[in-house]
C-alpha positions in Angstrom: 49.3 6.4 -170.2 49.0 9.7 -168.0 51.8 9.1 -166.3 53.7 8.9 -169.6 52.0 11.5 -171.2 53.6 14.0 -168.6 57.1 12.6 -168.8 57.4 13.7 -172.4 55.7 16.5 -172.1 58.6 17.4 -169.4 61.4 16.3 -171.7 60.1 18.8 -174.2 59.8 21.8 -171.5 63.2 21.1 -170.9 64.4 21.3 -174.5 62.3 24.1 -175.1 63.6 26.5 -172.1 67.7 25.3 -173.6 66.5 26.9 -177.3 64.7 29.5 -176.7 66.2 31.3 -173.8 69.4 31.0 -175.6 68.4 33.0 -178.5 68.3 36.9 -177.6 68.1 36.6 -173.4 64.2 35.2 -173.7 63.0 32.7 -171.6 60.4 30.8 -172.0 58.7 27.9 -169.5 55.9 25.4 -170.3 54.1 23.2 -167.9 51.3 20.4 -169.1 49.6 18.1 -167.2 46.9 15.9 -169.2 45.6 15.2 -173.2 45.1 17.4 -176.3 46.4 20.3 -174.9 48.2 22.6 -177.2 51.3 25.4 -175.9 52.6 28.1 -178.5 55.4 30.4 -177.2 56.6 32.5 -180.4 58.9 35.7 -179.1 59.2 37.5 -182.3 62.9 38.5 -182.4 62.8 41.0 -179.5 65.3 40.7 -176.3 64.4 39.7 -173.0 61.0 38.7 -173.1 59.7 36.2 -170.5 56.6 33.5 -171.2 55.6 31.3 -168.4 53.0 28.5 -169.7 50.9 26.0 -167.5 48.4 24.0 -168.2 47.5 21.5 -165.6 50.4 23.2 -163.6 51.1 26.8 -161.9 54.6 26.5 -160.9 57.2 23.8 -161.8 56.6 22.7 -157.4 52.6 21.9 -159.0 54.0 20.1 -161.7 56.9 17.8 -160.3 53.6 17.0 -157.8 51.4 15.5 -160.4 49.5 19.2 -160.8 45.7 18.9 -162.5 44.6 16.5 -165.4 43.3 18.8 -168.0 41.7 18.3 -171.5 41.8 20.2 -174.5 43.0 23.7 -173.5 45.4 25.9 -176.2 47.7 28.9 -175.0 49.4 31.2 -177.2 52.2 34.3 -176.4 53.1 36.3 -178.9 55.9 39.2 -178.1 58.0 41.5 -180.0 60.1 44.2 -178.5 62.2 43.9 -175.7 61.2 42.9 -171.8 57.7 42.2 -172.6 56.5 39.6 -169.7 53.3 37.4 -170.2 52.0 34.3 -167.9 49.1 31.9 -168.3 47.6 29.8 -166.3 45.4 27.1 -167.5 43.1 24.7 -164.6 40.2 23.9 -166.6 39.0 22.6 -169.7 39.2 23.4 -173.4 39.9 27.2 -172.9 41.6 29.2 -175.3 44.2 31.9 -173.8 46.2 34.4 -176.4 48.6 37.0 -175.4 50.0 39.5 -177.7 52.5 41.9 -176.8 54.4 44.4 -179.2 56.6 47.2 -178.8 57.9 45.9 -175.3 57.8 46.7 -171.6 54.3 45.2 -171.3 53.4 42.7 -168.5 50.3 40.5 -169.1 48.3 37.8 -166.4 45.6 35.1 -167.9 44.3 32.3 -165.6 41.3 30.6 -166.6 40.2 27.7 -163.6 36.6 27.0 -165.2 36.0 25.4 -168.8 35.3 26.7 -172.1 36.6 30.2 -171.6 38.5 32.3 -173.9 40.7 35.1 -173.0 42.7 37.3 -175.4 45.1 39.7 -174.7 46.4 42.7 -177.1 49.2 45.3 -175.9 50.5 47.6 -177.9 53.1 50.0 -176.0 54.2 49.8 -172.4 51.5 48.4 -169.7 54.1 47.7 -167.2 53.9 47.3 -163.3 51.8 50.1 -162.3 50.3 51.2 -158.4 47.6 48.6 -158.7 49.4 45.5 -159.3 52.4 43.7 -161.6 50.6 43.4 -164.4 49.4 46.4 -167.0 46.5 43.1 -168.1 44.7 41.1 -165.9 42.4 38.5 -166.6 40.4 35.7 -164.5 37.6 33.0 -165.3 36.6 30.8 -163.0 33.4 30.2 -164.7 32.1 28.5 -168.1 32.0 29.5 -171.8 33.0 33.1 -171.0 34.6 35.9 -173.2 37.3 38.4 -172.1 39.4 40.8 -174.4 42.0 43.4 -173.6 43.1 46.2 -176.0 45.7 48.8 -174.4 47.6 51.0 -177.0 49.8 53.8 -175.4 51.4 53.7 -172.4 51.0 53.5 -168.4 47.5 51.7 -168.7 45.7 48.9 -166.5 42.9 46.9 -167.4 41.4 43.7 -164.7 38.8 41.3 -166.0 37.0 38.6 -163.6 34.4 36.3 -164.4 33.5 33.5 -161.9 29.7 33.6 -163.8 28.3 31.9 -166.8 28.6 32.8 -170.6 29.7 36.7 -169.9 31.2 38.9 -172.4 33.4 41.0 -171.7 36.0 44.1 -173.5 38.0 46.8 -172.8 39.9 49.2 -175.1 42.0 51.6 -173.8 43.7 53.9 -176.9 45.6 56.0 -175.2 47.7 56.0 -171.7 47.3 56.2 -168.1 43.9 54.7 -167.9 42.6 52.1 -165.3 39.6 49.6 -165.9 38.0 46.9 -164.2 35.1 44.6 -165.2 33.4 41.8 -162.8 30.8 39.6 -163.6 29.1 36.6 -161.1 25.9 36.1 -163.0 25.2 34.6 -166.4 24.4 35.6 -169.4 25.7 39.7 -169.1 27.5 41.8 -171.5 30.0 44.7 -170.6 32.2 47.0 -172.7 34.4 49.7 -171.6 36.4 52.2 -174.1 38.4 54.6 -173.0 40.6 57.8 -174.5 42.7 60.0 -173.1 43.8 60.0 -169.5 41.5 58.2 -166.7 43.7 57.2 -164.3 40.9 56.7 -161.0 41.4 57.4 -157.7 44.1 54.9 -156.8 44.7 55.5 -153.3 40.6 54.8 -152.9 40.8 51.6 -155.4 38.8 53.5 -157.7 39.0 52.4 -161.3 38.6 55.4 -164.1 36.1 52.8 -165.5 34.6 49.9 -163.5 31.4 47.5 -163.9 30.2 44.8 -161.8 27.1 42.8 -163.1 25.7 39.8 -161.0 22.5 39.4 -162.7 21.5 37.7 -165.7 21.1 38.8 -169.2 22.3 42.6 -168.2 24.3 45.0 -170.9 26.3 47.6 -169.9 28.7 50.1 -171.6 30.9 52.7 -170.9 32.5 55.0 -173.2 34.6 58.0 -171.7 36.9 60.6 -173.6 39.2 63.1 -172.2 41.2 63.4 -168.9 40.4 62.1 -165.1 36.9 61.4 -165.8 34.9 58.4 -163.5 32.3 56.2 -164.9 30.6 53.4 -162.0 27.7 50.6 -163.4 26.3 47.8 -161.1 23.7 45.8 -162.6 22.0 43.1 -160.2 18.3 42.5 -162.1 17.8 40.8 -165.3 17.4 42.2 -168.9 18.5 45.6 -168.2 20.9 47.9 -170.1 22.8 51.0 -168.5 25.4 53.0 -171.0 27.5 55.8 -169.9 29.2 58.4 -172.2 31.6 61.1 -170.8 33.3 64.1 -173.1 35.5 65.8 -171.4 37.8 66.4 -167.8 36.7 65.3 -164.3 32.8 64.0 -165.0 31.4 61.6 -162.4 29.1 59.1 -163.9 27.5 56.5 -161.5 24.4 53.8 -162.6 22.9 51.1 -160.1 20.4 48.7 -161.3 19.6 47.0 -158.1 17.4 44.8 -159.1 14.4 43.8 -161.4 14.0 43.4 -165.1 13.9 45.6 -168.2 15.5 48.5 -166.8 17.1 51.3 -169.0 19.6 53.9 -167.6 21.6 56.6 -169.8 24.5 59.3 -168.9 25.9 61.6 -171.3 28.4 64.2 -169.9 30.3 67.1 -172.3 32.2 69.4 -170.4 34.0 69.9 -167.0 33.2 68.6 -163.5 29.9 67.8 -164.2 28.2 64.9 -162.0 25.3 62.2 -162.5 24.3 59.0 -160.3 21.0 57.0 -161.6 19.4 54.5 -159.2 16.6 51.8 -160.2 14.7 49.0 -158.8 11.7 47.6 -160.3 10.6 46.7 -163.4 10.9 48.5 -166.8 11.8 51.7 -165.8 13.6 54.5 -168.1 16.3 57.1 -167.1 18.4 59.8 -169.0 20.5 62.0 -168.1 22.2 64.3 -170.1 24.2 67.4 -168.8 26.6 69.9 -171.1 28.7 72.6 -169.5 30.2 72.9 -166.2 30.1 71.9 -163.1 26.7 70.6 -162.8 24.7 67.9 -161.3 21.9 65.6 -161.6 20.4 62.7 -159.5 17.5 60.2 -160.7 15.7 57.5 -158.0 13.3 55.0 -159.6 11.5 52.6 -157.8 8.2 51.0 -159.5 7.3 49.9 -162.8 7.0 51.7 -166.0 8.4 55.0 -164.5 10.2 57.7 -167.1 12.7 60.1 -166.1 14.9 62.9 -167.9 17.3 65.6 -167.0 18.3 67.8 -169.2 21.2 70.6 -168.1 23.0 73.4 -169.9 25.4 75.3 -168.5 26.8 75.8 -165.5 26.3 75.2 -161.3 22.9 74.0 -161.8 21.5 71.0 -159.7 18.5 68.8 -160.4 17.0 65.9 -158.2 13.8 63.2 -159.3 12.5 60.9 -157.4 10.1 58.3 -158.1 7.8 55.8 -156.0 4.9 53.9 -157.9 3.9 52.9 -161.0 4.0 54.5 -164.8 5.4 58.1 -163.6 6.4 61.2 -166.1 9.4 62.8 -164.2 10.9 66.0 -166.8 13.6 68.6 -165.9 15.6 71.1 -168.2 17.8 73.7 -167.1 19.7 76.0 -169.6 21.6 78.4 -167.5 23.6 78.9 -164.7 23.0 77.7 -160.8 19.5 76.9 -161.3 18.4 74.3 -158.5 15.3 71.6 -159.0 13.7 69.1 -157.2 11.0 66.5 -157.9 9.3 63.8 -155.4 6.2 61.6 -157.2 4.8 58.6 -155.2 1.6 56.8 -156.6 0.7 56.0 -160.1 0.5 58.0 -163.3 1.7 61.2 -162.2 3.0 63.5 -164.5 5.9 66.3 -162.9 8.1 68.7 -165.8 10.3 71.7 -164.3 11.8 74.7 -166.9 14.5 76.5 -166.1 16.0 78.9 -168.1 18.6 82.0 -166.6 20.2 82.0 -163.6 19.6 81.3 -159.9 16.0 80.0 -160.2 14.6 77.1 -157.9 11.5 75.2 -158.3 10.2 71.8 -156.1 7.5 69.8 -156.7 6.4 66.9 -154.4 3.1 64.6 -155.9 1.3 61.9 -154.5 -1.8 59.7 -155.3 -2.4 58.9 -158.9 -2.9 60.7 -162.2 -1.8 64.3 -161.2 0.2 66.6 -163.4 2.2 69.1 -162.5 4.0 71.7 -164.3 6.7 74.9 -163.4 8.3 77.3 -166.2 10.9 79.8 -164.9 
């Protein structure tokens, strides 16, 4: 029965290729190797589109060579325009790949490996070969019952999705052109959205992304949103039941979370302005940061370690630089600055300490350093 299963399936891949590539320079190649699988190739009228299609099969060498027995999967490309390219690759088991490419020039990549993903891919403008690789959409699953979407409207954009981990979700949206994003996920259970205005291009001599997150712990949420030109946003999540969010407003913020492990930690960045930088760092249990900076050129750094620890930064202005750290259990950490190239630092070890810096003008420094349990401490400049 297999055996032939495949040799109609390759006398309708050969049919298909003759009609279709003869009607307005498309071509268009489908590979199946199993039962119930399902290939939809529909080119919309435009010129010169390409769609590759294997299922079972990477490469015509894979199928000819008996390829893999799969069950249940469904593909569907979509194009109109002209030159659009899109290939997917189907190794697993009922997963669900869509492509959709309009206006042409775009490239698109889907392989699924593992079973019971879904991947869908929307491209509306050009997302062409860029410095980073062929494709202006990437997506991988090597895992089971996970989500991936791509958005892209514009031009010049690149978005990368991998999931080798368990029932992830995972989006990106990128409106306008020139942005790069990447999202990975190895655990189970996480949640990651990225959008994205404007330009935010990366670094990408460094193989920095202008938006990247990389969660390998369980349960974990984590969203960036960024707006404007050249602007960085970093999130790592590693614990369980934590949730990290990033805004960014503006040109050339640096935004940076790290959840290295534990549960029920919260981390926040919000950035208006220009050139303004925040990292947050936590490990333990149920800890709380927020950072929120408007102006220029400012910068803020939070380290929690501990249970139950608060901290928030507050900045206004311009030049000014603010540092918390916290060791132990159930700590207050507070710092505001409204004004220009104010510099403070905070340092609590112990439990139940409570530390709050004010600064409002210009040039004014203040440290405090606690340790032992239940002291409060207090500056106002």
């Amino acid at each position: 029965m297999r055996k032939l299963s495949t040799m109609a399936l390759t006398l309708i891949f050969i049919l298909a290729c003759a009609a279709i590539a003869a009607a307005d320079s498309n071509t268009a190649t489908q590979f199946q190797v199993g039962e119930s699988n399902t290939a939809n190739i529909d080119q919309s009228g435009g010129n010169s589109n390409v769609a590759v299609q294997g299922q079972g099969a990477r490469t015509s060498d894979e199928f000819w060579n008996g390829g893999t027995y799969v069950i249940g999967n469904n593909a569907t490309i979509t194009q109109a325009g002209d030159a659009n390219a899109a290939t997917q690759t189907q190794l697993g088991d009922y997963n669900t790949a869509i492509a959709e490419q309009y206006n042409g020039g775009n490239t698109a990549y889907q392989e699924q490996t593992g079973d019971f993903n879904y991947a869908y891919i929307y491209q509306d403008g050009a997302q062409g070969a860029n410095a980073l690789s062929p494709y202006g959409a990437e997506q991988y699953q090597s895992g089971l019952s996970n989500t991936a979407w791509i958005y892209q409207y514009g031009s010049g954009n690149y978005a990368k999705q991998n999931q080798p981990g368990n029932s992830n979700g995972a989006g990106i949206a990128q409106w306008d052109s020139g942005n790069t994003a990447y999202q990975e996920q190895t655990g189970t259970g996480n949640g990651a959205q990225i959008y994205q205005w404007g330009t935010n291009p990366g670094w990408t001599g460094s193989g920095i992304y202008g938006a990247q997150q990389y969660q390998t712990g369980t349960d974990n949420y984590a969203q960036i949103i960024q707006s404007g030109a050249d602007n960085i946003s970093w999130q790592r999540q590693d614990g369980t039941w934590s949730n990290a969010y990033i805004d960014q407003y503006g040109y050339g913020n640096i935004a940076s979370q790290y959840q290295v492990y534990g549960e029920g930690n919260w981390a926040q960045i919000y950035q208006n302005g220009y050139g303004n930088s925040a990292m947050q760092y936590q490990g333990g249990d149920y800890n709380t940061a927020y950072i929120g900076q408007s102006g220029t050129g400012n910068t803020a750094y939070q380290d929690q370690w501990g249970y139950g620890n608060s901290a928030d930064i507050s900045q206004i202005g311009e030049g000014n630089y603010a540092t918390q750290v916290q060791y132990g259990d159930e700590g207050i950490a507070t710092i505001a600055q409204d004004g220009s190239s104010n510099n403070a630092y905070q340092y609590q070890s112990g439990y139940g300490n409570i530390a709050s810096i004010s600064q409002s003008g210009i040039g004014n420094v203040a440290s405090q350093y606690q340790s032992g349990s239940y002291n409060s401490a207090t500056i106002v400049q």
